[in-house]
N, C-alpha and C positions, 0 to 999 in steps of 0.2 A: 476381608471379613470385618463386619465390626460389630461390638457386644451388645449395642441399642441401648446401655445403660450408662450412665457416668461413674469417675470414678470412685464417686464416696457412697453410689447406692451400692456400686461391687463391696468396697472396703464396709458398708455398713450391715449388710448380707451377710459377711462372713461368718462361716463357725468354727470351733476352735478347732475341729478335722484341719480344716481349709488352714487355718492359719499351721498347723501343726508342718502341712504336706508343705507351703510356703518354706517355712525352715531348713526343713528336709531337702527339698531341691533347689535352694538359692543357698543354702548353708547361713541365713541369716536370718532373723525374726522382723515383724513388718516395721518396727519400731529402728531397729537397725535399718531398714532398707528406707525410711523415710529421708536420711539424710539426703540420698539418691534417689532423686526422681524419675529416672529412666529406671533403672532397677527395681525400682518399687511399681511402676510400669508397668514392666515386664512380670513382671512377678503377679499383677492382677491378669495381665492377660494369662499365664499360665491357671490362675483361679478359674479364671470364664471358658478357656479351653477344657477343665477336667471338667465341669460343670455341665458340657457339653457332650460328654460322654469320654474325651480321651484317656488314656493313660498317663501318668507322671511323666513319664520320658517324653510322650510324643505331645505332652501341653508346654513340658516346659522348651522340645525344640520349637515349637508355635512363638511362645513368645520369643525366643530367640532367634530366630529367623527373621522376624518383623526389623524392618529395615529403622531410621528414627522417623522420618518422614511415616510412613504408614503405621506406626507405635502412637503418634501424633493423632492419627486420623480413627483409631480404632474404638476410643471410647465417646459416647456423647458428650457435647462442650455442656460444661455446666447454664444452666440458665440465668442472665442477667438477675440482677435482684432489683427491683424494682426500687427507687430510693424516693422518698416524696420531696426531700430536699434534692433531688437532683430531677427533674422527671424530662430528662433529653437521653436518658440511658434507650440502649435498643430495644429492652422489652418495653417500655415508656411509649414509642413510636406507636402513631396509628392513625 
C-alpha cells in the first residue's frame, strides 16, 4: 500500500485529534518521535491508515507490520527542488 502523499503533506494535514491519537498509541508526541525516523514513520503511516478508515489498533498494527524496506516505499519521495544554481538536479532534466 502506499499513502500517494509525502511525508510533510501527511505531517502538514495533521489535526490536533490526529497528533493527540499519535501520543496515545506510540506513547510519545511527534516532536519526541522526530528524533527517530523510523518511529515517526511509523507513526504517520498509523495517521494515513486511521484516515482511512481503521481503528487505532488495527492503524497502528499497519504501521507496524510494515517491514523497513516497504515503511521506505510507502510514502511519496519528496520532489527534487529545482536549484537555478545547480540546474543538473533530476527535476532540472529534460
Amino acid at each position: 500500500m502506499s499513502a500517494g502523499m509525502t511525508t510533510v503533506e501527511v505531517l502538514q494535514g495533521m489535526t490536533g485529534h490526529e497528533e493527540e491519537a499519535v501520543a496515545t498509541a506510540f506513547g510519545a508526541t511527534l516532536e519526541d518521535l522526530a528524533d527517530n525516523a523510523t518511529r515517526l514513520t511509523r507513526a504517520l503511516v498509523f495517521v494515513v491508515e486511521k484516515r482511512g478508515g481503521k481503528s487505532a489498533k488495527d492503524a497502528k498494527a499497519a504501521a507496524l507490520d510494515l517491514t523497513r524496506k516497504d515503511l521506505g516505499e510507502y510514502f511519496v519521495e519528496e520532489p527534487d527542488e529545482l536549484m537555478p544554481d545547480e540546474p543538473f538536479t533530476e527535476s532540472g532534466k529534460g
